[in-house]
MARVOFI-913678 format. One line per 8 residues: number of its first residue (from 1); for each residue x, y, z of N, C-alpha, C, O, CB. Coordinates in Angstrom, 3 decimals, padded with zeros to 6 digits, always signed. Glycine has a CB too. Layout:
N
NUM = X,Y,Z,X,Y,Z,X,Y,Z,X,Y,Z,X,Y,Z ~ ...
***
This chain:
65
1 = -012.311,+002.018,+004.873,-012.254,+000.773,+004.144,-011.742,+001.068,+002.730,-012.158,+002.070,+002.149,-013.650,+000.077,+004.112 ~ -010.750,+000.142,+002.076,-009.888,+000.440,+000.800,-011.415,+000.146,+000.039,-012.373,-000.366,+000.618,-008.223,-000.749,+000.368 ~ -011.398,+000.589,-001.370,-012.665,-000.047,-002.125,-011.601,+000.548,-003.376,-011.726,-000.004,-004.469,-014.685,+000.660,-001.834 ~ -010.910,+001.283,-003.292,-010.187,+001.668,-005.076,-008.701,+001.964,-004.664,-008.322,+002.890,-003.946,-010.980,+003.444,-006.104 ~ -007.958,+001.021,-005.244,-008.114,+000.180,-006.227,-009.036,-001.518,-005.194,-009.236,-001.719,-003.996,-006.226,-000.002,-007.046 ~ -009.349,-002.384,-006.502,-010.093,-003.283,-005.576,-008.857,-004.465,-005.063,-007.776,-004.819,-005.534,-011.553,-004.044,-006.486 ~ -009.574,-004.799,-003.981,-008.239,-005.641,-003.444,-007.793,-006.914,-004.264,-006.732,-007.472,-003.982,-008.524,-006.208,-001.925 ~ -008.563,-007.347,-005.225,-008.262,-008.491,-006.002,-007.047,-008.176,-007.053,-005.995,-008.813,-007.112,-009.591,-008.946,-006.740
9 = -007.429,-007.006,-007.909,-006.132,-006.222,-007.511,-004.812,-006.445,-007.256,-003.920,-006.997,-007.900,-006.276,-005.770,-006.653 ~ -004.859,-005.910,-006.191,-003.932,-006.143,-005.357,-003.214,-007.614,-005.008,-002.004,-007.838,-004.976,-004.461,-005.640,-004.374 ~ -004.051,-008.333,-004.815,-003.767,-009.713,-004.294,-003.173,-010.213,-005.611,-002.106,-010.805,-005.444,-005.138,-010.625,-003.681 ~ -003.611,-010.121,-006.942,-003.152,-010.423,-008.671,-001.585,-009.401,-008.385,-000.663,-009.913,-009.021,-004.718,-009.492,-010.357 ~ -001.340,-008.716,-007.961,+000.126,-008.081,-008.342,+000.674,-008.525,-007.115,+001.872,-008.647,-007.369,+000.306,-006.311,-008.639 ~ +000.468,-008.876,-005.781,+001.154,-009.248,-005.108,+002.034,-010.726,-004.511,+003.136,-010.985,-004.028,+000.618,-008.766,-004.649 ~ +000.896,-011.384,-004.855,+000.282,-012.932,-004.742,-000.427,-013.153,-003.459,-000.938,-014.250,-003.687,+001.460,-014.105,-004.811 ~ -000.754,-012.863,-002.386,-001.506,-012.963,-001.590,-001.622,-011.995,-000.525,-000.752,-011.190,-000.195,-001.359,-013.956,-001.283
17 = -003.021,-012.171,+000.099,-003.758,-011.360,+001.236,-003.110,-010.669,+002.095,-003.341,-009.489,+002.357,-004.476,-012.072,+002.021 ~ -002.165,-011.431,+002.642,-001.348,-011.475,+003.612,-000.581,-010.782,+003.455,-000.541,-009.903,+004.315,-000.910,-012.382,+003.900 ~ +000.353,-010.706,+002.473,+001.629,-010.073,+001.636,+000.787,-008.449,+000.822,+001.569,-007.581,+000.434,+002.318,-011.607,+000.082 ~ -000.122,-008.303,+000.718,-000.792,-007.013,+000.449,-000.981,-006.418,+001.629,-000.519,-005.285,+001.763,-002.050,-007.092,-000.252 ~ -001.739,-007.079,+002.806,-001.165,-006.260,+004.193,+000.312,-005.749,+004.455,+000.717,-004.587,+004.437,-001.350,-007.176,+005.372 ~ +000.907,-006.745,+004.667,+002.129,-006.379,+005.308,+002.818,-004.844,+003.964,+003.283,-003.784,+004.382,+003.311,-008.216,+005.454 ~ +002.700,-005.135,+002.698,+003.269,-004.396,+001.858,+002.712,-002.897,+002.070,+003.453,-001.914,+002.039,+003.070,-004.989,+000.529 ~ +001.477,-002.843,+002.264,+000.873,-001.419,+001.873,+000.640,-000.980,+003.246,+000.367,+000.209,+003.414,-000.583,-001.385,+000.871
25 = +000.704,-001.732,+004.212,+000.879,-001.029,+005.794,+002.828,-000.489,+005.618,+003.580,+000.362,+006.094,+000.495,-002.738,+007.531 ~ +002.862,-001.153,+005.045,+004.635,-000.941,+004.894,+004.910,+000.371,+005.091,+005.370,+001.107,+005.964,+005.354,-001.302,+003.380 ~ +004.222,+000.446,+003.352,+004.378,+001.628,+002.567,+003.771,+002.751,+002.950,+004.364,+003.818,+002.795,+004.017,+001.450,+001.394 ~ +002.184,+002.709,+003.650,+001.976,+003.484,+003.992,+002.334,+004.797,+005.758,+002.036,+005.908,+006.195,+001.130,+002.929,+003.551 ~ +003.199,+003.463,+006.125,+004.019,+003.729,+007.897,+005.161,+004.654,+007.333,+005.526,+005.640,+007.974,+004.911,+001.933,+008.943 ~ +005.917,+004.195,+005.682,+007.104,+005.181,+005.337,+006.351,+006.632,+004.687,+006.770,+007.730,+004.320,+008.266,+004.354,+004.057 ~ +005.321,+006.118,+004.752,+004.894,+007.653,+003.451,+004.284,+008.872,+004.516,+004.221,+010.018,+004.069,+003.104,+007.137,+001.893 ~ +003.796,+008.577,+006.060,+003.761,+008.911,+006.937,+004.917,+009.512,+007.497,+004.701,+010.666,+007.866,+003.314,+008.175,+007.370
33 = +005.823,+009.194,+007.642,+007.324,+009.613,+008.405,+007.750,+010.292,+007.219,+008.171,+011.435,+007.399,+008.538,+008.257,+008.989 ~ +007.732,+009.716,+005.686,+008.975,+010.873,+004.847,+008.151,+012.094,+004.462,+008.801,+013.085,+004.131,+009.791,+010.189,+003.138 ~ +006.842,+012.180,+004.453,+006.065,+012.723,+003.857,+004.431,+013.194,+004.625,+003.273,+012.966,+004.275,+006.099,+011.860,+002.799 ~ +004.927,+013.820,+005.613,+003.762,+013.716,+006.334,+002.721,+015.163,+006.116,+001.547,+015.296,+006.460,+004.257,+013.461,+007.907 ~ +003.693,+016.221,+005.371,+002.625,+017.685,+004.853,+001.663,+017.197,+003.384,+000.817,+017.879,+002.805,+003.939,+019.406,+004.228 ~ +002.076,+015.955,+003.086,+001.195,+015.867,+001.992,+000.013,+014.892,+002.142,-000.933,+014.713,+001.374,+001.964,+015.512,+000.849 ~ +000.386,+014.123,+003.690,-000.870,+013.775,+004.316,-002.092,+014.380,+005.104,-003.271,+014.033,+005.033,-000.542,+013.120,+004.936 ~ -001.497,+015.411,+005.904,-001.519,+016.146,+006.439,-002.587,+015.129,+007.601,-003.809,+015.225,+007.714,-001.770,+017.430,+005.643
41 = -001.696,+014.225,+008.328,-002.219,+013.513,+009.447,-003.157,+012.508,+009.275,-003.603,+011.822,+010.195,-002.737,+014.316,+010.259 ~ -003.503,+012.398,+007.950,-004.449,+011.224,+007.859,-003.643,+009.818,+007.414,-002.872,+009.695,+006.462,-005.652,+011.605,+006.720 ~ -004.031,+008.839,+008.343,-003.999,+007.370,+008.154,-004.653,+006.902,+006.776,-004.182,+006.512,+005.707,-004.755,+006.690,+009.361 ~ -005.736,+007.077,+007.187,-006.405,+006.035,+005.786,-005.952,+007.125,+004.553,-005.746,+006.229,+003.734,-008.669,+005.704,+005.807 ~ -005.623,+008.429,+003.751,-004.800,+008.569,+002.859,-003.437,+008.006,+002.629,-003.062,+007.721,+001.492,-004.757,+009.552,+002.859 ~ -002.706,+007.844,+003.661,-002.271,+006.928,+003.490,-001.842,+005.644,+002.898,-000.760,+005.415,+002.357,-002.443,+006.996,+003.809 ~ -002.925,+004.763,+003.088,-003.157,+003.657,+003.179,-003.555,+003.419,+001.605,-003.235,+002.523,+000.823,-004.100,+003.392,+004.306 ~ -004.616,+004.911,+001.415,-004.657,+005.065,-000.455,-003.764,+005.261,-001.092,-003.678,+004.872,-002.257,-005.320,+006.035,-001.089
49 = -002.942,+005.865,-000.527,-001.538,+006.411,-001.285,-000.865,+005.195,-001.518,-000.781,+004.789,-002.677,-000.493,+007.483,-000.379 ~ -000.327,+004.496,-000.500,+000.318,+003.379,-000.808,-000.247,+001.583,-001.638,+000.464,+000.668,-002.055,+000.770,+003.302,+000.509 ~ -001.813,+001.717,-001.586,-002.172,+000.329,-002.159,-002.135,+000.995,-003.624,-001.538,+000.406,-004.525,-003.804,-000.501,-001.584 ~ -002.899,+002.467,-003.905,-002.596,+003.020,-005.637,-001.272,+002.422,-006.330,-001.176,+001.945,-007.460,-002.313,+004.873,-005.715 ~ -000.121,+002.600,-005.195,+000.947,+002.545,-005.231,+001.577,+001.791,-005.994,+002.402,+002.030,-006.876,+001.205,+002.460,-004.390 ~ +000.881,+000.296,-005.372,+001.118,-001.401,-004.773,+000.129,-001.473,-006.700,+000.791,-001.963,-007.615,-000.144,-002.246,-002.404 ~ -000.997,-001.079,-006.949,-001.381,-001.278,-007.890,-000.959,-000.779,-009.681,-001.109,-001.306,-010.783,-002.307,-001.029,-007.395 ~ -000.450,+000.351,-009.230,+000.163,+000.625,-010.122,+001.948,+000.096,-010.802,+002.698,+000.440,-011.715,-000.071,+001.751,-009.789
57 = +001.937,-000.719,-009.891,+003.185,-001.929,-010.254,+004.512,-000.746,-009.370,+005.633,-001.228,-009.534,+003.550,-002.331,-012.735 ~ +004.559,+000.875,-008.369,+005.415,+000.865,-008.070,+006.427,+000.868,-007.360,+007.547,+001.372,-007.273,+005.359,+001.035,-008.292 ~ +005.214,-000.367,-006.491,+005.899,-000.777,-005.158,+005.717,-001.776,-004.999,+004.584,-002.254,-004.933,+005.649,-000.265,-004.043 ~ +007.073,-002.597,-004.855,+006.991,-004.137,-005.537,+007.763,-005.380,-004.202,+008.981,-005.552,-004.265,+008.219,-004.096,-007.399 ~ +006.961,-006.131,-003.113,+006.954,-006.626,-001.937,+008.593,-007.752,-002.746,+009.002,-008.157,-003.834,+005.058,-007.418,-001.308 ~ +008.929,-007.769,-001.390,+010.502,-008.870,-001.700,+009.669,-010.059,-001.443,+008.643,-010.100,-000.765,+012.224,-008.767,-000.391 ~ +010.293,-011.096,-002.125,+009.649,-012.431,-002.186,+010.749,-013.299,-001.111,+011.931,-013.104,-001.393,+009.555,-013.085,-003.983 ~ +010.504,-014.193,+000.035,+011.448,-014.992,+000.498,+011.841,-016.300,-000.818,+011.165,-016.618,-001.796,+010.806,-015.568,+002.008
65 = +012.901,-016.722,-000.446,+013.643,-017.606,-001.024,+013.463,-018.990,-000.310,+014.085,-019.975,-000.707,+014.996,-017.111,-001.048
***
């Protein structure tokens, strides 16, 4: 379960629930495939790696038009 950073968070830099899923499952499915000795097989690092990511403003979801 994510607990840091907190998901409100997240949801404030992204704009919603929904769009913080899809973004940080994103991110964390590419950080898996480009980068997988610095996971070393774990999912939920992962999943930290990429919402830190999402929170630290440097991974930034496309908005539809």
């Amino acid at each position: 379960m994510l607990f840091e950073p907190p998901i409100d968070l997240l949801v404030e830099k992204v704009g919603c629930r929904y769009a913080v899923a899809v973004i940080v499952g994103a991110r964390a499915k590419d950080l898996e495939n480009k980068i997988p000795t610095l996971l070393n097989g774990s999912a939920n690092l992962a999943i930290d790696y990429a919402a830190n990511e999402v929170a630290q403003g440097e991974v930034i979801g496309v908005q539809s038009k």
